[in-house]
Each structure stands twice: as structure tokens, then as C-alpha cells.
N, CA, C, O and CB atoms as a CASP TS submission, in Angstrom:
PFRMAT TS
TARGET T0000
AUTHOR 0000-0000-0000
METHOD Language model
MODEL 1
PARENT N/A
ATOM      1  N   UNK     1      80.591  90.450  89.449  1.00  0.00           N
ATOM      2  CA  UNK     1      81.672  91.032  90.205  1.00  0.00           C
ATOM      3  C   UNK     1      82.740  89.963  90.481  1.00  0.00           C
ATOM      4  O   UNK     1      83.941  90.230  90.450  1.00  0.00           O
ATOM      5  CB  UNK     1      81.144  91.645  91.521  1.00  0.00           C
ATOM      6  N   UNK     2      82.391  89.084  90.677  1.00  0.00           N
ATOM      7  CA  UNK     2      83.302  87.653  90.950  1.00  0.00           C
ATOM      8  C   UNK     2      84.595  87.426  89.755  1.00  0.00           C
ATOM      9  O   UNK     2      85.822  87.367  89.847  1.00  0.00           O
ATOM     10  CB  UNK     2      82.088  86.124  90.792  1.00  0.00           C
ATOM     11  N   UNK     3      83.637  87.339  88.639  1.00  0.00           N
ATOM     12  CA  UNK     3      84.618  87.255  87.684  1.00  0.00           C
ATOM     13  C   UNK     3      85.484  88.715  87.004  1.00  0.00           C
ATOM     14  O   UNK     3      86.345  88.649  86.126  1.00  0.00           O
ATOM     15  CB  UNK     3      83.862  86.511  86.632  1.00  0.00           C
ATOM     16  N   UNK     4      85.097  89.716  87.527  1.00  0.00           N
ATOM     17  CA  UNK     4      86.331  90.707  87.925  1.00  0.00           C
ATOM     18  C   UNK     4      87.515  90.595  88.840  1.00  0.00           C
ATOM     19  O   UNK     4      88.723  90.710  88.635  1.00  0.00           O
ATOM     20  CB  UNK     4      85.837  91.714  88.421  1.00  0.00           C
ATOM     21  N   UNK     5      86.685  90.295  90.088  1.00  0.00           N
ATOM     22  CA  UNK     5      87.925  89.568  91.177  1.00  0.00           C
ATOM     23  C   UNK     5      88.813  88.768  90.910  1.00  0.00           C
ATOM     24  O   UNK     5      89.939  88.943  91.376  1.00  0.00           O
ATOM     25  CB  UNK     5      87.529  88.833  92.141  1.00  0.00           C
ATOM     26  N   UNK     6      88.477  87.517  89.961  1.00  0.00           N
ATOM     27  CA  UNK     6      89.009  86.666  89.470  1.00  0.00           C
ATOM     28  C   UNK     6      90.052  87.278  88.504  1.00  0.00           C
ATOM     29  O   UNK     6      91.247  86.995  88.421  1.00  0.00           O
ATOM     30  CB  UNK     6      88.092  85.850  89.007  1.00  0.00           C
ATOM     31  N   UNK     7      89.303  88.223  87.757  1.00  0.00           N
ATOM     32  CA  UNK     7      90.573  88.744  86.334  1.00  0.00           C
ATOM     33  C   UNK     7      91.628  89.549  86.994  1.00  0.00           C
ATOM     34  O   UNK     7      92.796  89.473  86.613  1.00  0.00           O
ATOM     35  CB  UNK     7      89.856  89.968  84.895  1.00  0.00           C
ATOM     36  N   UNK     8      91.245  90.348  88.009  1.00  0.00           N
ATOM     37  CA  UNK     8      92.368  91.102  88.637  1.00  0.00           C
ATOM     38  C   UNK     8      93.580  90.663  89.533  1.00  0.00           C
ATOM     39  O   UNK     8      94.666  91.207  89.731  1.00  0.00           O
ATOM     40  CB  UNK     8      91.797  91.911  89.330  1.00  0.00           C
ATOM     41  N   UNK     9      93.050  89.535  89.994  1.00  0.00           N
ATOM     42  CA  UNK     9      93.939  88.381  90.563  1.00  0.00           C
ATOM     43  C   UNK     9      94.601  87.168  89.973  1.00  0.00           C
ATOM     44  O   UNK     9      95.483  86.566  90.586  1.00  0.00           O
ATOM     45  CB  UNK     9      93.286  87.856  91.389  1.00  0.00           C
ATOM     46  N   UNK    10      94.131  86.769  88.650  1.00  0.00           N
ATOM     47  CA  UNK    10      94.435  86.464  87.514  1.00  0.00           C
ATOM     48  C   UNK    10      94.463  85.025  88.322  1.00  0.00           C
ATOM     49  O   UNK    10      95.614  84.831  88.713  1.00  0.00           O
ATOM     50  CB  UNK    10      95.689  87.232  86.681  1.00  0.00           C
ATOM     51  N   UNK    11      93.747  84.159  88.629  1.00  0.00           N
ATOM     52  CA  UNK    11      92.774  83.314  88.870  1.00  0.00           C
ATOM     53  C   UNK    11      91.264  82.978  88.001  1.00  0.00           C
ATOM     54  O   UNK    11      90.508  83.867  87.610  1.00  0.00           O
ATOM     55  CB  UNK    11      92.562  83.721  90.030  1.00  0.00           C
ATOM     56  N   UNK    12      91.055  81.634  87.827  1.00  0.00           N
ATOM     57  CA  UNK    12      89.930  81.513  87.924  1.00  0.00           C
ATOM     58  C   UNK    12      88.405  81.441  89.096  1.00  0.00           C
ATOM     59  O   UNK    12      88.456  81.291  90.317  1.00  0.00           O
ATOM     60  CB  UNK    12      90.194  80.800  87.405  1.00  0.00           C
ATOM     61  N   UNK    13      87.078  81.613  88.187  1.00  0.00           N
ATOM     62  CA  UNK    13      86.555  81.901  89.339  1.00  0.00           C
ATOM     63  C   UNK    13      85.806  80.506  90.686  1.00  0.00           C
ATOM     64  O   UNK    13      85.286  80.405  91.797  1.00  0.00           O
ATOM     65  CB  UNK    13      85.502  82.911  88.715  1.00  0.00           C
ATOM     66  N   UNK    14      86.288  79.701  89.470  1.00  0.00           N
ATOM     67  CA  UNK    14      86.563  78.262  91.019  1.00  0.00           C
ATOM     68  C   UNK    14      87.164  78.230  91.695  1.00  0.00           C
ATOM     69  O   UNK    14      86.887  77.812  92.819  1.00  0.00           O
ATOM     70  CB  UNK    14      86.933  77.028  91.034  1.00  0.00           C
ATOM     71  N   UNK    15      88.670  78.805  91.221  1.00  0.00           N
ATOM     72  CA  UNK    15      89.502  78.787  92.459  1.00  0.00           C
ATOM     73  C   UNK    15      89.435  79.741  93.633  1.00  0.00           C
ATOM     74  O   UNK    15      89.522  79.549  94.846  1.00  0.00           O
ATOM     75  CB  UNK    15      90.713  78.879  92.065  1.00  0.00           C
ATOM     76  N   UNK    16      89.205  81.105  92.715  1.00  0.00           N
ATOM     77  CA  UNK    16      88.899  82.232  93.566  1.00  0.00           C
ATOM     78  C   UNK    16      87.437  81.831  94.811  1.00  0.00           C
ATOM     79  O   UNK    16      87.649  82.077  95.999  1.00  0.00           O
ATOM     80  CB  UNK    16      88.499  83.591  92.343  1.00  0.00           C
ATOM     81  N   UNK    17      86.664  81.496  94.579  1.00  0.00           N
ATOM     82  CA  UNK    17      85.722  80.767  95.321  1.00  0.00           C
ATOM     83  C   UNK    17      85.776  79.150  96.016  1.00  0.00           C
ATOM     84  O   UNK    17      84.891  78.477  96.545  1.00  0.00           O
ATOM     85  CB  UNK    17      84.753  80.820  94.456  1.00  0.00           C
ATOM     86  N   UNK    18      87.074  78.906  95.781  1.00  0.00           N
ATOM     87  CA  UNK    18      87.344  77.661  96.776  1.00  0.00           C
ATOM     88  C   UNK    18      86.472  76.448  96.149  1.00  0.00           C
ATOM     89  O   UNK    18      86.233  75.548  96.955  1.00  0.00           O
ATOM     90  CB  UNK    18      86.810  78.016  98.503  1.00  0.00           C
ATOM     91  N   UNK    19      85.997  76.292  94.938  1.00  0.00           N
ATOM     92  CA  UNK    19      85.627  75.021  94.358  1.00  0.00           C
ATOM     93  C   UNK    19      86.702  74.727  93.424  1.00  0.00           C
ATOM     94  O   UNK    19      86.180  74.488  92.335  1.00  0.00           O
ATOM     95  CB  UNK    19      84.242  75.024  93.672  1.00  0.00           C
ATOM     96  N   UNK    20      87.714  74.655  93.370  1.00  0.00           N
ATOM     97  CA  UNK    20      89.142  74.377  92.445  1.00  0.00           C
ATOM     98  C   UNK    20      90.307  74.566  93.508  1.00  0.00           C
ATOM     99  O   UNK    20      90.428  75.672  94.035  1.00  0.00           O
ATOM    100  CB  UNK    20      89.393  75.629  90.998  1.00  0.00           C
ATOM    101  N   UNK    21      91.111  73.601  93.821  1.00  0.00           N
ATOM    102  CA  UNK    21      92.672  74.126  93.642  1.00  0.00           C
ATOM    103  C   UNK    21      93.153  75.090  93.117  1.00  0.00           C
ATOM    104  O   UNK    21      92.677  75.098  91.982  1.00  0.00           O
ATOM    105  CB  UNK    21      93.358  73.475  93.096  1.00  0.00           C
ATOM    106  N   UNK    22      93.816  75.930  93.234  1.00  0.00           N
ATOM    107  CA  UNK    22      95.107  77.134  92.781  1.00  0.00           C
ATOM    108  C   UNK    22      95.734  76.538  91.955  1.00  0.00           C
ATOM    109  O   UNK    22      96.274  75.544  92.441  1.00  0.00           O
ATOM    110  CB  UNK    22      96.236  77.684  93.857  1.00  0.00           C
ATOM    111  N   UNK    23      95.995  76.736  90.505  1.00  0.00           N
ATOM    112  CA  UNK    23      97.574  75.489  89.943  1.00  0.00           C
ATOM    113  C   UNK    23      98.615  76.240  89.985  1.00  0.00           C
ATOM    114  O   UNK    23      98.722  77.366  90.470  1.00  0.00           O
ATOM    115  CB  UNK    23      97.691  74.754  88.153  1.00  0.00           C
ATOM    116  N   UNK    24      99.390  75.595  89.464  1.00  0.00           N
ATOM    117  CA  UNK    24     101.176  76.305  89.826  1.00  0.00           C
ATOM    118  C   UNK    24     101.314  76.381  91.509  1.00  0.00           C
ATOM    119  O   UNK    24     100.986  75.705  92.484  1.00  0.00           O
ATOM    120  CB  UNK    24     101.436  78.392  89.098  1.00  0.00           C
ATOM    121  N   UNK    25     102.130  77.860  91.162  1.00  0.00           N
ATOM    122  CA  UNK    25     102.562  78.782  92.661  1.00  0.00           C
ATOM    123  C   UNK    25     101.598  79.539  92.930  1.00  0.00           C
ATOM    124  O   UNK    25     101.862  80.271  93.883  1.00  0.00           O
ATOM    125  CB  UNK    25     103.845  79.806  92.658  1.00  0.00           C
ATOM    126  N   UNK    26     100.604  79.683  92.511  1.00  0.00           N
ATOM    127  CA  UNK    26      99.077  80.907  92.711  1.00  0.00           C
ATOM    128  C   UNK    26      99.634  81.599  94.360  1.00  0.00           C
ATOM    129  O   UNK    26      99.925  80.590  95.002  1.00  0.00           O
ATOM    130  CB  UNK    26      96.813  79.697  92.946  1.00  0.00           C
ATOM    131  N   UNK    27      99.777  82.296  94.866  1.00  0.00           N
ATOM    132  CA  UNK    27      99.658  82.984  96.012  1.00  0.00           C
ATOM    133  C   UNK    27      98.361  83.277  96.685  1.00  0.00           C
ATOM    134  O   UNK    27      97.433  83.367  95.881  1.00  0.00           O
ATOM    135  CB  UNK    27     100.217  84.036  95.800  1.00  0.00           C
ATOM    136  N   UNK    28      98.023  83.458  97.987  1.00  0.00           N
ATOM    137  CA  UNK    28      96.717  84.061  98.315  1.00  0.00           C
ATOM    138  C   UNK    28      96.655  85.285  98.407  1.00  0.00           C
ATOM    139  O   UNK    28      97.573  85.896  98.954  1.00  0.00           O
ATOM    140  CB  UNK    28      96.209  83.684  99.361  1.00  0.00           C
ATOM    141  N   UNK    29      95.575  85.923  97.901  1.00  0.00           N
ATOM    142  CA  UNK    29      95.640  87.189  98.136  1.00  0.00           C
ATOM    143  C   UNK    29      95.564  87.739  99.473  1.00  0.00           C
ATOM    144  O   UNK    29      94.910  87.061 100.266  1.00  0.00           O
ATOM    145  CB  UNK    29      94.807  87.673  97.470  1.00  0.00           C
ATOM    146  N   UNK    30      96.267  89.196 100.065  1.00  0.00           N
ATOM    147  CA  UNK    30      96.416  89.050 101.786  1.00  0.00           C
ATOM    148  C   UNK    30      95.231  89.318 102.325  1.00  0.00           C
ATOM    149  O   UNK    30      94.345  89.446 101.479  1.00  0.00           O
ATOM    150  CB  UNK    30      97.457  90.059 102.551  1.00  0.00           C
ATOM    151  N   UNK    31      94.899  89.448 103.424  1.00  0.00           N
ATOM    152  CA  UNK    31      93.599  89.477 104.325  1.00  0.00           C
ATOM    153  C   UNK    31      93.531  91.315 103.665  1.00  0.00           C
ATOM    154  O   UNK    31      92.506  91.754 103.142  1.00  0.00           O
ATOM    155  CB  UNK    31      93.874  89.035 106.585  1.00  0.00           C
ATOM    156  N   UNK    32      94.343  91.851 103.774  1.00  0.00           N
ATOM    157  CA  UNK    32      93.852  93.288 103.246  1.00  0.00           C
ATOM    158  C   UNK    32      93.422  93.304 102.320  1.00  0.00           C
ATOM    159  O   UNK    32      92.604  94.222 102.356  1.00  0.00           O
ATOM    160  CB  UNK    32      94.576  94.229 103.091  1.00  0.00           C
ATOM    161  N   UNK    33      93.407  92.762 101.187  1.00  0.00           N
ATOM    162  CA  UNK    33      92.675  92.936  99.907  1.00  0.00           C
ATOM    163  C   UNK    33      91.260  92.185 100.252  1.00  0.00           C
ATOM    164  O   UNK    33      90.152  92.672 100.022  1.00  0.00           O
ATOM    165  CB  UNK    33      93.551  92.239  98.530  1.00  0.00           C
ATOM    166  N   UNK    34      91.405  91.435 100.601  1.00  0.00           N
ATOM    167  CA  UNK    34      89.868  90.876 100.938  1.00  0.00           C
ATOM    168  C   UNK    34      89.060  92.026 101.653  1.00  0.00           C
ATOM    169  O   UNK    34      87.966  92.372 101.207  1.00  0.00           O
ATOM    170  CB  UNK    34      89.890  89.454 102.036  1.00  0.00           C
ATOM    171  N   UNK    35      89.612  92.610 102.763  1.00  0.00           N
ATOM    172  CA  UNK    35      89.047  93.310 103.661  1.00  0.00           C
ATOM    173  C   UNK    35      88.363  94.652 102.720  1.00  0.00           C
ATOM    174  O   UNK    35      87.271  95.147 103.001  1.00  0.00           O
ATOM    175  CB  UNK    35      90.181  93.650 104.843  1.00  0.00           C
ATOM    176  N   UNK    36      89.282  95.147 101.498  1.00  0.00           N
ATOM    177  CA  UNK    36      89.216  96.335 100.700  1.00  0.00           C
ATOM    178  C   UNK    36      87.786  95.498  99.711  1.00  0.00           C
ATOM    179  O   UNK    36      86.832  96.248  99.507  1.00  0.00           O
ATOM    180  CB  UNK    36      91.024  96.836  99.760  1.00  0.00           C
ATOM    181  N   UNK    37      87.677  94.191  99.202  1.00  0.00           N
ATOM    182  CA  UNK    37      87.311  94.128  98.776  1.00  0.00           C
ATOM    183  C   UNK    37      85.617  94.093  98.860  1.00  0.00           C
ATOM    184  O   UNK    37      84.736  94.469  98.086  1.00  0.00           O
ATOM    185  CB  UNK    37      88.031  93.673  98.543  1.00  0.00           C
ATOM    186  N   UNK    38      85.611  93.453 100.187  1.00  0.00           N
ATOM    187  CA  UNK    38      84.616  93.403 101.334  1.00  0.00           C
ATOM    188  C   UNK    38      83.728  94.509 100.938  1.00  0.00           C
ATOM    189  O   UNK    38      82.594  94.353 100.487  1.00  0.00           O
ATOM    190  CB  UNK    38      85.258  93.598 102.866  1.00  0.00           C
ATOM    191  N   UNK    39      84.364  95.724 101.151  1.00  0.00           N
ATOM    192  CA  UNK    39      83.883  96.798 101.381  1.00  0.00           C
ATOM    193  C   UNK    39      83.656  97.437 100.202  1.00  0.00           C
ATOM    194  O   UNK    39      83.155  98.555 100.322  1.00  0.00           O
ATOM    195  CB  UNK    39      84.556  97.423 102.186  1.00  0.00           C
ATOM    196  N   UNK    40      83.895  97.024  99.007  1.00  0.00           N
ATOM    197  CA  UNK    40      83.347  97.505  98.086  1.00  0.00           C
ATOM    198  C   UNK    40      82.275  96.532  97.361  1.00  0.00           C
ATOM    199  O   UNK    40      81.739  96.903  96.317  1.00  0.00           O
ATOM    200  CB  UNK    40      84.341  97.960  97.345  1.00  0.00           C
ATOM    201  N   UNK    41      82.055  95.598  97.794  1.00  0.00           N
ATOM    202  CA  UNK    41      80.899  94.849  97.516  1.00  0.00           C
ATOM    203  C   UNK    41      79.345  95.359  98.440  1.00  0.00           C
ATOM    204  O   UNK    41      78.214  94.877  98.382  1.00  0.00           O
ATOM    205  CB  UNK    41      81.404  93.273  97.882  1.00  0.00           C
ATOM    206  N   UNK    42      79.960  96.666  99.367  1.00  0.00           N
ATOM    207  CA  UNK    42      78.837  96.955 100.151  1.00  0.00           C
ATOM    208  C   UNK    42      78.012  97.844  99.352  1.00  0.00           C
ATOM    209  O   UNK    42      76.798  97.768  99.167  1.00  0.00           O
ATOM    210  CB  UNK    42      79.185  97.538 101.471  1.00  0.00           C
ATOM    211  N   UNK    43      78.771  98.627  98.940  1.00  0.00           N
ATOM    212  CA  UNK    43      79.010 100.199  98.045  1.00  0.00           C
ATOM    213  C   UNK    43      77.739  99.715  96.798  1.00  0.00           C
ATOM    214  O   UNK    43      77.743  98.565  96.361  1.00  0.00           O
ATOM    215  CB  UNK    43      81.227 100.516  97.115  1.00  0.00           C
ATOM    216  N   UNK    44      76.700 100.749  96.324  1.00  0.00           N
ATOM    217  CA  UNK    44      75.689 101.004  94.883  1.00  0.00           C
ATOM    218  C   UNK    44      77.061 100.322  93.908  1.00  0.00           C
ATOM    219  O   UNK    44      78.251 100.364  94.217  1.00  0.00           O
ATOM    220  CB  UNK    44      75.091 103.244  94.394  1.00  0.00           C
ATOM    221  N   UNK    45      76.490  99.747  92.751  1.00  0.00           N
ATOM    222  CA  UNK    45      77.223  99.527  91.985  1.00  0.00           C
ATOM    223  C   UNK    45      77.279 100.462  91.102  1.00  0.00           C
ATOM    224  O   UNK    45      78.089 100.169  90.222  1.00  0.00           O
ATOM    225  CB  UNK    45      77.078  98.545  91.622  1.00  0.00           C
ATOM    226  N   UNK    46      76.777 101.458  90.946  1.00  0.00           N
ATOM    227  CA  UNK    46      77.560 103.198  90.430  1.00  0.00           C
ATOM    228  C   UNK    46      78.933 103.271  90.957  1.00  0.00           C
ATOM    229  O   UNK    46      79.799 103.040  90.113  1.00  0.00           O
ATOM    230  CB  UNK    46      76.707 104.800  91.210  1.00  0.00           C
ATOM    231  N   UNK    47      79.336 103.534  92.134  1.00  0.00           N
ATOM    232  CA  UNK    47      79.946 103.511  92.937  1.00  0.00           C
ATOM    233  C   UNK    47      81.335 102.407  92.212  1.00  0.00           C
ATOM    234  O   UNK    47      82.350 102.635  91.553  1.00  0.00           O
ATOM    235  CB  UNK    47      79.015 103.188  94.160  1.00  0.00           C
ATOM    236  N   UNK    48      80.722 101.258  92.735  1.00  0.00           N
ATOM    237  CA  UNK    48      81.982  99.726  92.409  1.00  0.00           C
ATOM    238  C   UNK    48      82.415 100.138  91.020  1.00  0.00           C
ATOM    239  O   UNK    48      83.612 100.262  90.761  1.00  0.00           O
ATOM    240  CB  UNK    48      81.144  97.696  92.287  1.00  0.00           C
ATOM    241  N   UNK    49      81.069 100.444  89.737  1.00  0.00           N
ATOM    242  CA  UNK    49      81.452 100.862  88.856  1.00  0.00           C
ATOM    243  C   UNK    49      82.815 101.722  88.657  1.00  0.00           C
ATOM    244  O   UNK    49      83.656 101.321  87.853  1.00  0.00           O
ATOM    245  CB  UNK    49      80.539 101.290  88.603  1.00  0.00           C
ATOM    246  N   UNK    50      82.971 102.636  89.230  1.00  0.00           N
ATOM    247  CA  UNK    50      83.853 103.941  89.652  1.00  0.00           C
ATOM    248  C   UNK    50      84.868 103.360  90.080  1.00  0.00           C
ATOM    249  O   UNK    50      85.964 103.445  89.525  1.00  0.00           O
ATOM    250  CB  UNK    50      83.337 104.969  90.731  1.00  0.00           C
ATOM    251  N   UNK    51      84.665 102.756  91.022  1.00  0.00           N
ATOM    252  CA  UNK    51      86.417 102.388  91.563  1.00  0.00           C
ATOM    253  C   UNK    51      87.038 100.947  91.012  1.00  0.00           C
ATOM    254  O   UNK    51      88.196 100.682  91.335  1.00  0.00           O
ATOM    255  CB  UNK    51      86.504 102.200  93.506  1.00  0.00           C
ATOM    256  N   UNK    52      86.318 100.045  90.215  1.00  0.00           N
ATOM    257  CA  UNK    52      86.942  99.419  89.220  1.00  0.00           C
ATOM    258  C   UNK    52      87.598  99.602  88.074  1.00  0.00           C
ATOM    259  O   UNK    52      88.308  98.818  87.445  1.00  0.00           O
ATOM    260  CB  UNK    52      86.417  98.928  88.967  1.00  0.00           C
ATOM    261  N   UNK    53      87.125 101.354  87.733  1.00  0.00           N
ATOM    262  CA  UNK    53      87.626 101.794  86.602  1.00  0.00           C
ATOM    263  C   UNK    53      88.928 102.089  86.879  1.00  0.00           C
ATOM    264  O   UNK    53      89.827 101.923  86.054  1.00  0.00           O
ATOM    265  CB  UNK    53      86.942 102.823  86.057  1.00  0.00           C
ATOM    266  N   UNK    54      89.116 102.568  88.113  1.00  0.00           N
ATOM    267  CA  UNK    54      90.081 103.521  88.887  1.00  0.00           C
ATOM    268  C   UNK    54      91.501 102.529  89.089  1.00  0.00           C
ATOM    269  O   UNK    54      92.719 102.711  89.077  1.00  0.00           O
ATOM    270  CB  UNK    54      89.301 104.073  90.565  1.00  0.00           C
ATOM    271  N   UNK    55      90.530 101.342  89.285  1.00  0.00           N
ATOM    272  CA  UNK    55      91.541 100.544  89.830  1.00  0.00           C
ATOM    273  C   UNK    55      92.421  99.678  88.631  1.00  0.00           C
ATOM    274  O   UNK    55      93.594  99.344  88.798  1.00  0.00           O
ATOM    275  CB  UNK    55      90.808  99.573  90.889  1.00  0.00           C
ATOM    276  N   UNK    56      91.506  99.337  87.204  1.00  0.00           N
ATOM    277  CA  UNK    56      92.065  99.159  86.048  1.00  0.00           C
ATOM    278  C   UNK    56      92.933 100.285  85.419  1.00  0.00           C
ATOM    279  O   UNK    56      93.958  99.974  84.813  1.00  0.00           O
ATOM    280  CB  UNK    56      91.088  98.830  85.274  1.00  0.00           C
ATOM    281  N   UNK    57      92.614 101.382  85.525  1.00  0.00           N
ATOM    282  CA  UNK    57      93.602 102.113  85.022  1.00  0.00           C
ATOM    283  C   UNK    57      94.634 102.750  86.029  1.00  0.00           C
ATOM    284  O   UNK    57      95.302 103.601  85.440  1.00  0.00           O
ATOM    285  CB  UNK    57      92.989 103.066  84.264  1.00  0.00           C
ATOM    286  N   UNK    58      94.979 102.617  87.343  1.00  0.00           N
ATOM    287  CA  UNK    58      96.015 102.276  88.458  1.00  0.00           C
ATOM    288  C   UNK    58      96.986 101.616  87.811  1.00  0.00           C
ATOM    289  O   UNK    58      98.059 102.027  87.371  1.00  0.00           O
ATOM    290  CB  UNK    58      95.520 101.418  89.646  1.00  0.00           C
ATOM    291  N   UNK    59      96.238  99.981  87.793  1.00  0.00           N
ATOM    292  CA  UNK    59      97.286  98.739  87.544  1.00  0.00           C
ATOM    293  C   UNK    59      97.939  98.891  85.807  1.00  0.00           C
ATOM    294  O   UNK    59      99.075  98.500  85.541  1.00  0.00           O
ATOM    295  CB  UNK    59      96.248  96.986  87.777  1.00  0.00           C
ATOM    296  N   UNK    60      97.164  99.410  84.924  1.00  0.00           N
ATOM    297  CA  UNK    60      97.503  99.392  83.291  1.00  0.00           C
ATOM    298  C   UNK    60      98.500 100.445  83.052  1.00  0.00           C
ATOM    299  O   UNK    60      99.132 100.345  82.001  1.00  0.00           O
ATOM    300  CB  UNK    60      96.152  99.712  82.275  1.00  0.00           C
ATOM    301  N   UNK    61      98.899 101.963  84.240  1.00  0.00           N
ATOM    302  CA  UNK    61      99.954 102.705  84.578  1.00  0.00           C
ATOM    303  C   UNK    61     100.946 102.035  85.279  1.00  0.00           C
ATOM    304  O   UNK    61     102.099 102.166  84.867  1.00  0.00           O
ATOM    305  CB  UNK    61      99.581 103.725  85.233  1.00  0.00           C
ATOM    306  N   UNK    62     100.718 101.287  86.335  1.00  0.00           N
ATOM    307  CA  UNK    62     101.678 100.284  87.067  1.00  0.00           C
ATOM    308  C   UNK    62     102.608  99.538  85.819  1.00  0.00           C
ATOM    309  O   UNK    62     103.778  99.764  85.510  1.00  0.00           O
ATOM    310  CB  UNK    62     100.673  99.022  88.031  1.00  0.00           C
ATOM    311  N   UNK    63     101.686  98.619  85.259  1.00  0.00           N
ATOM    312  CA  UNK    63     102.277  97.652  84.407  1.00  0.00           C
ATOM    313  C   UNK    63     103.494  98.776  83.146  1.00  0.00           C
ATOM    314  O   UNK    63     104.582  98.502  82.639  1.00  0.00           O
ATOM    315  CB  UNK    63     100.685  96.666  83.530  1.00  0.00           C
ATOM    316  N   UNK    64     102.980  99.504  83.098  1.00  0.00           N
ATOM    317  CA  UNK    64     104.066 100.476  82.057  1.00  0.00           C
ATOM    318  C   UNK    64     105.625 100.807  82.257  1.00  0.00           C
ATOM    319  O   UNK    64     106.220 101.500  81.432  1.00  0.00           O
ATOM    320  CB  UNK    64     103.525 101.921  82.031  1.00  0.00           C
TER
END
């Protein structure tokens, strides 16, 4: 799951986990996405399954 977090934030997963520096301008992601994210790390991974899909094909309509 980590290295999903990482691809969707387009980070690596050292940095995303605080064993690396950010390079460049990296931004942090806001306390709300953490908080969203939180909460889907609680969730069956049937479930995470489901709303990762949801959430890749969200952002791949966004990007269009």
C-alpha cells in the first residue's frame, strides 16, 4: 500500500516515509489527505482494493 501512496503522490517511498529528503519543490501532502488516507488503511483490503481503483480512474479523467 505504501508504494501506491508513494505513486499517487509521485514521491518516493523513503521520502514518503521520512527516511529521504523530498528533492526539488516536493510539497507536503495536507493533513486531509493523510486523514482520508488513515482511514482507508483501516478498511478489508477488498474494500482499499475498490477505492484505489476509483481513485486511479478519478485522477486519469482529471488529467484529460
Amino acid at each position: 500500500m505504501t508504494v501506491r501512496f508513494a505513486l499517487a503522490l509521485e514521491v518516493t517511498t523513503d521520502e514518503l516515509l521520512g527516511l529521504k529528503p523530498a528533492k526539488g519543490n516536493v510539497t507536503k501532502p495536507s493533513g486531509k489527505i493523510f486523514r482520508r488516507l488513515k482511514k482507508i488503511e483501516g478498511l478489508p483490503p477488498s474494500q482499499q482494493k475498490f477505492i484505489f481503483k476509483t481513485i486511479d480512474s478519478l485522477i486519469k479523467a482529471a488529467e484529460k
